[in-house]
N, C-alpha and C positions, 0 to 999 in steps of 0.2 A: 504494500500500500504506500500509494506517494503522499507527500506531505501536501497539502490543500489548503490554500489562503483561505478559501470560497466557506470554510466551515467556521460558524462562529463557536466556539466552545460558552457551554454553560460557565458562568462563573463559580470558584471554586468555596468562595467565602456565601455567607449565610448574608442576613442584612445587619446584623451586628460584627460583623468581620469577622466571623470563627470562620476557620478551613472547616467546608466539609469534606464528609465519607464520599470517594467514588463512588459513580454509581455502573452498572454495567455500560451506561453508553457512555462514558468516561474513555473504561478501559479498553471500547471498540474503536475507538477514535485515537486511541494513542498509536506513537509513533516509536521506534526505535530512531536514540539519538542519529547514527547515521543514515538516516532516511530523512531527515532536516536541511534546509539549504546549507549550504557549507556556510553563505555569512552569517546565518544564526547559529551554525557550530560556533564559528569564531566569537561573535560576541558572547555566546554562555562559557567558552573558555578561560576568556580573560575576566569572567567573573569570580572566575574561583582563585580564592585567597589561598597561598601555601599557609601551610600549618606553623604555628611559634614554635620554640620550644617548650617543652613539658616543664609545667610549673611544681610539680611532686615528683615522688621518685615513680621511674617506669616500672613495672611490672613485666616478671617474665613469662612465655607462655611455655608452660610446663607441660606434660603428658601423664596424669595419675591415672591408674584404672581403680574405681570405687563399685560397692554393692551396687545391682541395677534398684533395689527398693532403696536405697538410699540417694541416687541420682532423682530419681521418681519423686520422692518426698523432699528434696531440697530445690525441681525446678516445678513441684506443685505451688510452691512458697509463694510464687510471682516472678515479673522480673526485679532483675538485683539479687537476685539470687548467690551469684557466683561473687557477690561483693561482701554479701552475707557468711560465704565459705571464707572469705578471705580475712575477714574481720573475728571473725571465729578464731581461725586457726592462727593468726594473731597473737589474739587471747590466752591461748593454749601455750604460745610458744612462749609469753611472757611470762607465763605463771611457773612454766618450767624452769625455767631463767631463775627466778627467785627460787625455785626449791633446791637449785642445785648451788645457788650464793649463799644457804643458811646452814 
């Protein structure tokens, strides 16, 4: 599907400016970015900002294999989840710290 001036898209905002939900004629009407005029490539390119540097310490991404009912019950949680594992084990690591300084 080519990209089509000729289509006015539904606006995305409600009348108090919330973004809304897609709706299916949304997602029938969309485009893959490279099916767009290349100068609206271009302009959405140079809209994107590089990233600063990371104001906290980074984080590594590790590989643990954990219980499948324990995976299950910690991303039943919500998300944030994995920030919750991390904040945990934390705690854990802190408290062992101190049992092994007394």
């Amino acid at each position: 599907m080519a990209y089509r001036k000729s289509l006015t898209p539904t606006p995305l905002t409600d009348d108090e400016g919330e973004v809304r939900e897609w709706t299916k004629e949304d997602f029938a009407r969309a485009v893959p970015f490279s099916q767009l005029p290349e100068s609206l490539q271009t302009k959405l390119r140079s809209l994107k900002k590089p990233r600063g540097p990371q104001k906290s310490p980074t984080k590594e991404v590790v590989t643990i294999r954990l219980s499948r009912d324990v995976v299950e019950r910690l991303r039943a949680s919500g998300p944030g989840w994995q920030t919750r594992v991390d904040t945990a084990l934390r705690q854990w690591v802190k408290k062992q710290t101190k049992h092994r300084q007394a």
